[in-house]
C-alpha positions, -999 to 999 in steps of 0.1 A, spaced: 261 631 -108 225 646 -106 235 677 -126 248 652 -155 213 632 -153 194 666 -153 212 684 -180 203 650 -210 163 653 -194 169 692 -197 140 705 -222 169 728 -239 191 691 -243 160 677 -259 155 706 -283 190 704 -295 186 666 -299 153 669 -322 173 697 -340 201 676 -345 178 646 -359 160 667 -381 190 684 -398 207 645 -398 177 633 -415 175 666 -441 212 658 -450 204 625 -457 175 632 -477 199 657 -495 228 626 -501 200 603 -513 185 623 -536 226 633 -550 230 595 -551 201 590 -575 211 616 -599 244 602 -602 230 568 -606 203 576 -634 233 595 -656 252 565 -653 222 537 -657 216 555 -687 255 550 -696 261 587 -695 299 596 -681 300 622 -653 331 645 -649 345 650 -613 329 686 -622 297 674 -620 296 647 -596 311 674 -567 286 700 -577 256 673 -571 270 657 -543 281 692 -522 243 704 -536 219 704 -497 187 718 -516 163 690 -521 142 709 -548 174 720 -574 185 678 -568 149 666 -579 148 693 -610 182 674 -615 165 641 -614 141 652 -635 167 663 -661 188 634 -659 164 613 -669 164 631 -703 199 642 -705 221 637 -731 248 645 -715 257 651 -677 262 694 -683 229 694 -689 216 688 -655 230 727 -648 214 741 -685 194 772 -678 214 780 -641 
């Protein structure tokens, strides 16, 4: 039973624990910002194809989703988030 108790107070346990926060709260980030791009297209009563709405949502880069933001809020249409890539 001791080696169980040592291994979760084990400074390698805790480093993999912090890792594992971190990268849980940099998804999260990732899904929120996806989430408001898809919301601001359709506040703004622009339709978004499956296409689109995978391609945002699989996206984990946190600076290409708030360009996407950015764009959205201009958009005409939802292809436009992806003009210039």
């Amino acid at each position: 039973m001791t080696a169980i108790q040592y291994f979760w107070s084990h400074p390698l346990a805790e480093q993999v624990r912090e890792e594992g926060r971190e990268q849980g709260l940099e998804q999260g980030k990732a899904e929120a910002k996806a989430e408001m791009v898809l919301h601001i297209l359709e506040w703004r009563g622009i339709p978004v194809p499956d296409t689109v709405r995978r391609r945002v949502e699989t996206c984990t880069d946190l600076d290409q989703l708030e360009a996407w933001a950015q764009r959205a809020v201009h958009a005409t249409d939802a292809a436009e988030l992806f003009a210039g890539e």
